[in-house]
C-alpha positions in Angstrom: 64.2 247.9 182.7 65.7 245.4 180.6 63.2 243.7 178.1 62.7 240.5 178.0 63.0 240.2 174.4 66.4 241.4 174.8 67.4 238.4 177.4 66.0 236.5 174.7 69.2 236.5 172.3 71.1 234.4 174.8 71.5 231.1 173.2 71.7 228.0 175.8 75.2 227.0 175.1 78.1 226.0 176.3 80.0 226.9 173.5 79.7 230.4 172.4 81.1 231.8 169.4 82.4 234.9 168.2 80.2 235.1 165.3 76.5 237.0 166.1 73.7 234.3 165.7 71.2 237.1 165.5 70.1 238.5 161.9 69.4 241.8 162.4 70.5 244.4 165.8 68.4 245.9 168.1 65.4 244.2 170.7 62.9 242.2 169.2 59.4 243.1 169.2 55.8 242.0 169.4 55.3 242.5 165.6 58.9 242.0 164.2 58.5 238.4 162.2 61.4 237.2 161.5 63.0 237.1 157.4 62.3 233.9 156.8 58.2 233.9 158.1 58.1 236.5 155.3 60.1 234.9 152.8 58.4 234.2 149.4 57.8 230.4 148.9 60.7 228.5 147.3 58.7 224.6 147.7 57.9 222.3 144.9 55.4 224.4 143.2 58.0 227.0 143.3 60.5 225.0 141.3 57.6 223.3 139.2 57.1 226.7 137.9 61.0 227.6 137.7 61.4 223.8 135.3 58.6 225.2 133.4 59.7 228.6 132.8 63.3 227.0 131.8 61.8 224.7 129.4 59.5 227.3 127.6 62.9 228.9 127.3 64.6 226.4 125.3 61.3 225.1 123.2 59.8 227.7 122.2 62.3 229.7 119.9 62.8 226.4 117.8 59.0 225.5 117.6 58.9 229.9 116.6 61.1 229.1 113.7 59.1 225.6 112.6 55.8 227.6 112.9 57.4 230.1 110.4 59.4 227.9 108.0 56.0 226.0 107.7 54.1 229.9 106.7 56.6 230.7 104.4 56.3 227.3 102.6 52.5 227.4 102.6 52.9 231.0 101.0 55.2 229.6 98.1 58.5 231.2 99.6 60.6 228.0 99.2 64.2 229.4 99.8 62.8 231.4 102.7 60.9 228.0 104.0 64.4 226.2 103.7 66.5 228.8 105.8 63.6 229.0 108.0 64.3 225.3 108.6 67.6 225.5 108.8 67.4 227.6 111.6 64.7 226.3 113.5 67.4 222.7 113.6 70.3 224.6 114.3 68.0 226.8 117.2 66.6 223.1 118.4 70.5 221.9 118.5 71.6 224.3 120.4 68.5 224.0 122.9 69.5 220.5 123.7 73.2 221.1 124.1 72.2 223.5 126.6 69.8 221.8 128.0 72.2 218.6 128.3 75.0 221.3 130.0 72.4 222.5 132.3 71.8 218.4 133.1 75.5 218.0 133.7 75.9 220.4 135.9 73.3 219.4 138.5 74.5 215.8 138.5 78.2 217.1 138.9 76.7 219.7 141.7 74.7 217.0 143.6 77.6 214.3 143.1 79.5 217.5 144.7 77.3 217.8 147.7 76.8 214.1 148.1 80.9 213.3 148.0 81.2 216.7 151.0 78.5 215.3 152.9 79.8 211.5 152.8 83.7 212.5 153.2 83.6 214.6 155.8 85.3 213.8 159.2 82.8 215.1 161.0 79.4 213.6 161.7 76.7 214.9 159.8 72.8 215.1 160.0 69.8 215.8 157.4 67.1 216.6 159.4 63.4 217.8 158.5 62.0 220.1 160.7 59.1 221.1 158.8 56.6 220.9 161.8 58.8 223.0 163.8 59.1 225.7 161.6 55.2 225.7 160.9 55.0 225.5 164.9 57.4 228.3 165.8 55.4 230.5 162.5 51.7 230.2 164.0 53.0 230.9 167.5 54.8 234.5 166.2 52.0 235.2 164.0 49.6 234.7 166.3 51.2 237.1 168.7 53.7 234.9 171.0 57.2 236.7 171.3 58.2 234.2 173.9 58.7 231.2 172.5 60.6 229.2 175.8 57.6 230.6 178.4 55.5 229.4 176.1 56.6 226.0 176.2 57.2 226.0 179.7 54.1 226.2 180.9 53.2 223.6 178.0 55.9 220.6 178.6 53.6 217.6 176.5 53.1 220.3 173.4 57.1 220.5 173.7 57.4 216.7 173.9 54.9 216.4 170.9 56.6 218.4 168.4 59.9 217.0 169.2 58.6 213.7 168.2 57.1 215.4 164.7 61.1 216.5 163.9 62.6 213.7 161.8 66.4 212.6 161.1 66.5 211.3 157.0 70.2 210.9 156.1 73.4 210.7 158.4 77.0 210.4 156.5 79.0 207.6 157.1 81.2 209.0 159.8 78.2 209.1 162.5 78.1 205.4 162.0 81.7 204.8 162.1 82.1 206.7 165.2 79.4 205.8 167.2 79.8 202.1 166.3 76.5 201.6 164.9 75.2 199.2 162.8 74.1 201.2 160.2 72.2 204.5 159.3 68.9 202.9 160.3 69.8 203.2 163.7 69.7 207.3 163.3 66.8 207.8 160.9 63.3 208.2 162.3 61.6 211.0 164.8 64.4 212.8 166.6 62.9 211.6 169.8 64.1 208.3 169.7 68.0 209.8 169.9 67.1 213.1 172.4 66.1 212.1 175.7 63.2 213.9 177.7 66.2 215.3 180.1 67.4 217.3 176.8 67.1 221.1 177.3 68.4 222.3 174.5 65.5 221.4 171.9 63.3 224.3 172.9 66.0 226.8 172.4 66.3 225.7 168.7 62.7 226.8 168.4 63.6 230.1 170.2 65.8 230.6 167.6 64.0 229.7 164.9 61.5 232.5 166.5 64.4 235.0 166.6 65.3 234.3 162.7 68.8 233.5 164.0 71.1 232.5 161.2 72.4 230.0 162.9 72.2 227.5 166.5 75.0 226.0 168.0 74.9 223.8 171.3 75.1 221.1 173.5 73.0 218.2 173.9 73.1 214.8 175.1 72.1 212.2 172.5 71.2 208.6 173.3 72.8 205.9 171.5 71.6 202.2 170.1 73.0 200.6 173.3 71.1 202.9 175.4 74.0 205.1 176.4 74.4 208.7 176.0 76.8 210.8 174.8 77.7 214.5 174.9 77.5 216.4 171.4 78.0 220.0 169.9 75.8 220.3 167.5 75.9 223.2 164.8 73.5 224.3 162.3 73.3 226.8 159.5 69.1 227.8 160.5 66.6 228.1 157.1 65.9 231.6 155.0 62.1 230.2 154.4 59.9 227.6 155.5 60.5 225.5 152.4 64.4 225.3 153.9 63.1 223.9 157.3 62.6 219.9 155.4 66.3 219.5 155.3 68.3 221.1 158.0 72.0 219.8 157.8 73.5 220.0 161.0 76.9 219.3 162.2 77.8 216.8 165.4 81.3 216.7 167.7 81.2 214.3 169.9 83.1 215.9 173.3 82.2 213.3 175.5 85.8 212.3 176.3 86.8 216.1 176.2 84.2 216.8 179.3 85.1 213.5 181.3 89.0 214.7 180.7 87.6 218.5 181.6 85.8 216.7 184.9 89.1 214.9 186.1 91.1 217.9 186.2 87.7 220.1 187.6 88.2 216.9 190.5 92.1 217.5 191.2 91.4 221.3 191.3 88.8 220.6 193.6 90.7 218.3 195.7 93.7 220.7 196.1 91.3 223.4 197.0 90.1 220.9 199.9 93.1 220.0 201.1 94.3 223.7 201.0 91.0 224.4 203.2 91.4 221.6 205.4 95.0 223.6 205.6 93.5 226.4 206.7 91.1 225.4 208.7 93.2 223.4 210.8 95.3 226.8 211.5 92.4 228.5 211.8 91.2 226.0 214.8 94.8 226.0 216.6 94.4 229.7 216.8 90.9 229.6 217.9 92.2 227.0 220.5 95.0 228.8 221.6 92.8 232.4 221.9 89.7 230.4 223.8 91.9 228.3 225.7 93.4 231.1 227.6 90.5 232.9 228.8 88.9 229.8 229.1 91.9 228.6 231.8 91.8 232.0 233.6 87.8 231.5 233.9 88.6 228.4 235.7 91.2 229.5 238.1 89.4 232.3 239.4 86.0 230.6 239.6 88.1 228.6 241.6 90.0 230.7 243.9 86.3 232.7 244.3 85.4 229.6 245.8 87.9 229.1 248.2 87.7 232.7 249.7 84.2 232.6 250.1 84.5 228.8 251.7 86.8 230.1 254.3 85.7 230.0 257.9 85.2 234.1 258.1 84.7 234.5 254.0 86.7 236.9 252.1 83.8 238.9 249.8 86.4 241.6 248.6 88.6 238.9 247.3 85.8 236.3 245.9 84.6 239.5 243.9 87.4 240.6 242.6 88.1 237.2 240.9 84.6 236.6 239.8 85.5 240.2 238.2 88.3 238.5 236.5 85.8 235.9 235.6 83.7 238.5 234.0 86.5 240.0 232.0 88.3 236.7 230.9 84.4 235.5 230.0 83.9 238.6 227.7 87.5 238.7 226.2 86.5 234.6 224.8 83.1 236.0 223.7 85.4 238.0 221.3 87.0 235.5 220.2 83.9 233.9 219.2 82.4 237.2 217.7 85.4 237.9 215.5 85.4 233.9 214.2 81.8 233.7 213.2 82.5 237.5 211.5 85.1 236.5 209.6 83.3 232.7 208.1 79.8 233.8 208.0 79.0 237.6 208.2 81.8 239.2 206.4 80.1 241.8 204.0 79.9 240.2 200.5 80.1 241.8 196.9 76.5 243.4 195.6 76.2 243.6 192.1 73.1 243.9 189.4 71.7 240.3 189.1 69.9 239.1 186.6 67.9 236.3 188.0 66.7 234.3 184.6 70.9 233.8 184.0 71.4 233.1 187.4 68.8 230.4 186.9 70.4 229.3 183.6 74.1 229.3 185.0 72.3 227.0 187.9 70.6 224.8 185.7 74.3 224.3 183.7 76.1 223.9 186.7 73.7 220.9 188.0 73.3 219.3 184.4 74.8 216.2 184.8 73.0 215.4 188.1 69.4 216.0 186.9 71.0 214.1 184.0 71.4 211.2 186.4 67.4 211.5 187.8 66.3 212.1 184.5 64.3 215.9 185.7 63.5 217.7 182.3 64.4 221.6 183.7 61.5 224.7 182.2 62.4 227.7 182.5 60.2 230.8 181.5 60.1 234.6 183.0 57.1 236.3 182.6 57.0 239.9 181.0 59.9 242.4 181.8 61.9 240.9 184.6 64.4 244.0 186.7 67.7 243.3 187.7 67.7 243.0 191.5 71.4 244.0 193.9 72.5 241.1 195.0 75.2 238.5 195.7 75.2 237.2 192.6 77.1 233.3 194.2 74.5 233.2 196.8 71.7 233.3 194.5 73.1 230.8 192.3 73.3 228.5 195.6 69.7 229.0 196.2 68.7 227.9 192.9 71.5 224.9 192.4 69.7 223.8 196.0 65.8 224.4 195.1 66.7 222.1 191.5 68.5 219.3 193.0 66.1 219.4 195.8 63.4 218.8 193.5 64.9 216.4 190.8 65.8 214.2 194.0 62.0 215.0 195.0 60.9 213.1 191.8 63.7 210.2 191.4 61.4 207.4 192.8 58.5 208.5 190.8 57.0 207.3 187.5 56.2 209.6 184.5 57.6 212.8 183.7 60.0 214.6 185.9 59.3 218.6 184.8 60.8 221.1 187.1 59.6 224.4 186.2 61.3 227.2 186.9 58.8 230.8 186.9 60.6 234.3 187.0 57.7 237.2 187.5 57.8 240.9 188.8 55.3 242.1 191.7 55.3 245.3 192.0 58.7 246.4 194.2 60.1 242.7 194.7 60.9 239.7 191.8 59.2 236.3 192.3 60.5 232.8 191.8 58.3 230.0 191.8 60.7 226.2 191.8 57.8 223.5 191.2 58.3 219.5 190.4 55.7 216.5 190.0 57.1 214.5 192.9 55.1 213.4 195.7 55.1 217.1 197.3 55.8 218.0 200.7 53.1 217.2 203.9 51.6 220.3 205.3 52.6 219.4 209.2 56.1 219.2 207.6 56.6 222.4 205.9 57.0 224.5 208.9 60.3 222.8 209.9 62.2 222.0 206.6 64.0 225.1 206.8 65.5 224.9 210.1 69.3 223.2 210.0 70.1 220.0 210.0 66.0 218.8 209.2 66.4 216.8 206.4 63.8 214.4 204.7 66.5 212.4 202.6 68.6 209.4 203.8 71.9 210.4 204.8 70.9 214.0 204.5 72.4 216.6 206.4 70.0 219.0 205.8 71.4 222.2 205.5 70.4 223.0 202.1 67.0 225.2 202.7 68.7 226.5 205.4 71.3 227.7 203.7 68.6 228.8 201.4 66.6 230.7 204.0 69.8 232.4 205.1 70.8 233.8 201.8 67.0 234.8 200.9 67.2 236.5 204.3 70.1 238.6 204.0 68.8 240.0 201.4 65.4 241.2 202.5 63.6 238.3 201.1 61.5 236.0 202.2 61.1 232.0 201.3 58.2 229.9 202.1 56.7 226.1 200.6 53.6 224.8 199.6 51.7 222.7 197.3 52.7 223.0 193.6 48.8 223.3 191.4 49.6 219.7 189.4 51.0 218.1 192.6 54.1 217.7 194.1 56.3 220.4 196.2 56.4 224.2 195.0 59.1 226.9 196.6 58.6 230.3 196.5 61.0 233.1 197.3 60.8 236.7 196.6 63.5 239.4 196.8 63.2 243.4 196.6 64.1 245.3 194.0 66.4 248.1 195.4 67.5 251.2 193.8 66.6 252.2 190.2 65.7 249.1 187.4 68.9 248.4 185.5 68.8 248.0 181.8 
């Protein structure tokens, strides 16, 4: 059985990295708090205390040898008074030339950091995360491994505590490359720059759950014009809660990189039309030339069968030996048929362990850009330990790219939030998958028929989609139905067995 702690580790990104985000090996369990939850506090009173201790340090020696020199004076010891002195100066000297270094060096060490963080060519962000990190420590101490169900079922909480993470300080270079018209336009709840489409904010607090040391992906950020752009953010994650108020993270801007990436995804996908439209055009002028000739002997013999049996004194030997032939040449083009439909539609496909909360993810990727377009915020949880079912791996994908688009396009008329929740559970012998939006749901008298072919609901639909859906949920021994999601709106459901043992 593969634990869902383990499916845990997967970061949502696009762009993985060869180092290991993860802080320690091993699965993750209920009571395992991460480093950083159990990290002594470094916050102001922390440092208040450190200033102290360093100033003690440097006073007290000299105010020592004072106290002393003023003893040995009261006892008569005036030589001893006077060297006492002497020292006590020299000790207090020294403390303020060290004290002075000490000085120095944090204004060269901040002018340091400042000069990196203003001079880099890269954009950079201070960010305080404070409520996050409290968020994501009450949750884990409280018992809650995982983080992204959590949220899931609990979109407005989500919403809230992004609006509670706060940007104070972007360099230069943000504003220079985004055109801005100054840092103001940046600075404030982190809300106002990541739209309610973003699904990438939850996973930050999954990491910060998993005391990862560090979170790298994609997000699309929303400008001061109103348009949005595609960025790679990276981030160095905190050792102690203290380390959550300023979180610098890195920004790339690959918004041209992806449009570039889409063209040539376009050409490739154009040349692998016109090589199908190739084909297929072959493939019909062999289909045409195999029916046809049956198809011609059908006809001929119908029709000489005709003529011997409209003779004057009929001729049943002959009519039934070409209706025999018409019998034959019939079965020959049924063949035909057969061995066409075998070779597009029921050729065996490749089985394979599936994991079904990445095959979800690598769905959800693969549509990004249009829920993007109809603004549908994607949830997706899986409830306890979830086993790997045998499946065609590309078919289930389908299902799920059809079930999200279907809903996103459910909602794209509506007002207020667009959550499409996506639920992963076991049932005994057989995984369920619940797809649920907030649109305007489905009508009961219509439900029976939206998974027949060519039913469709949408303007200029063709309305193949569940159909395709409720072909590939049937070859596998599953079954698919629709009903009313519990908030409103349309909910799918689709189960499929779990064959052969649990894979982990």
């Amino acid at each position: 059985m593969l634990s869902r702690q383990t499916l845990s580790r997967q970061v949502f990104s696009r762009w993985p990295s060869r180092a290991s985000a993860s802080a320690h090996d091993g699965p993750i369990g209920s009571d395992d708090l991460p480093a950083w939850m159990l990290a002594a506090p470094t916050g102001p009173r922390r440092a208040w205390a450190a200033a102290v201790g360093t100033a003690a340090l440097l006073i007290l020696p000299p105010l020592g040898l004072a106290g002393l020199a003023g003893w040995a004076a009261a006892a008569g010891g005036g030589a001893s008074a006077a060297v006492l002195i002497g020292l006590a100066l020299v000790a207090g000297g020294a403390a303020l030339a060290l004290a002075a270094r000490q000085a120095q060096r944090h204004r060269i060490s901040e002018t340091r950091l400042a000069a990196i963080f203003e001079r880099s060519g890269i954009s950079m962000w201070r960010e305080d995360w404070t409520a996050a990190g409290e968020a994501v420590m009450a949750l884990r101490r409280a018992g809650t491994v995982d983080i992204e169900s959590h949220f899931a079922s609990r979109p407005e909480a989500l919403r809230a505590l992004r609006r509670q993470v706060i940007v104070t300080d972007v360099n230069g270079f943000t504003v220079e490359e985004t055109g801005a018209s100054g840092k103001e336009a940046f600075l404030g709840p982190l809300d106002r720059l990541l739209p309610d489409t973003d699904q990438t904010f939850v996973q930050w607090l999954v990491a910060f759950g998993r005391g990862d040391r560090f979170f790298r992906s994609e997000a699309h950020v929303v400008r001061a014009d109103g348009s949005e752009v595609d960025m790679l953010f990276t981030a160095m994650l905190p050792r102690d809660l203290a380390g959550f108020s300023e979180i610098v993270v890195t920004a790339l801007d690959v918004t041209a990189f992806k449009q570039a990436q889409q063209r040539f995804a376009l050409a490739d996908t154009a040349l692998a039309r016109a090589s199908r439209i190739t084909t297929v055009g072959a493939l019909s002028a062999s289909i045409a030339h195999e029916v046809n000739s049956p198809l011609a002997a059908i006809l001929a013999n119908a029709q000489a069968a005709a003529r011997w049996l409209r003779r004057p004194v009929p001729e049943i030997g002959e009519a039934s030996a070409a209706l025999d032939d018409v019998v034959t040449e019939a079965t020959r083009a049924r063949d035909v048929i057969a061995r066409t439909r075998s070779y597009l539609g029921n050729a065996p496909r490749a089985s394979a362990a599936v994991d079904l909360l990445q095959a979800a993810r690598d769905a959800n990727l693969l549509v990004e850009g249009e829920l993007r377009l109809h603004r549908a915020a994607v949830h997706i949880a899986a409830e306890g330990d979830i086993p790997w079912i045998d499946a065609d791996a590309i078919g289930l994908q389908q299902v799920f790219v059809n079930l999200l688009l279907n809903a996103a396009q459910a909602m794209a008329e509506g007002d207020g939030p667009r959550d499409v929740t996506v639920t992963i559970r076991a049932t005994g012998d057989a995984v369920a998958v619940d797809v649920s939006d907030t649109g305007p749901g489905i009508a009961p008298e219509r439900r029976a028929r939206i998974f027949e072919p060519f039913h469709s609901t949408k303007a200029g639909g063709m309305g193949m989609g569940l159909a395709i859906c409720r072909n590939l949920i049937d070859a596998h021994g599953g079954d698919i139905w629709a009903d009313a999601a519990p908030g409103g709106g349309a909910a799918f459901h689709f189960t499929l067995p779990v064959a052969g043992p649990a894979h982990g």
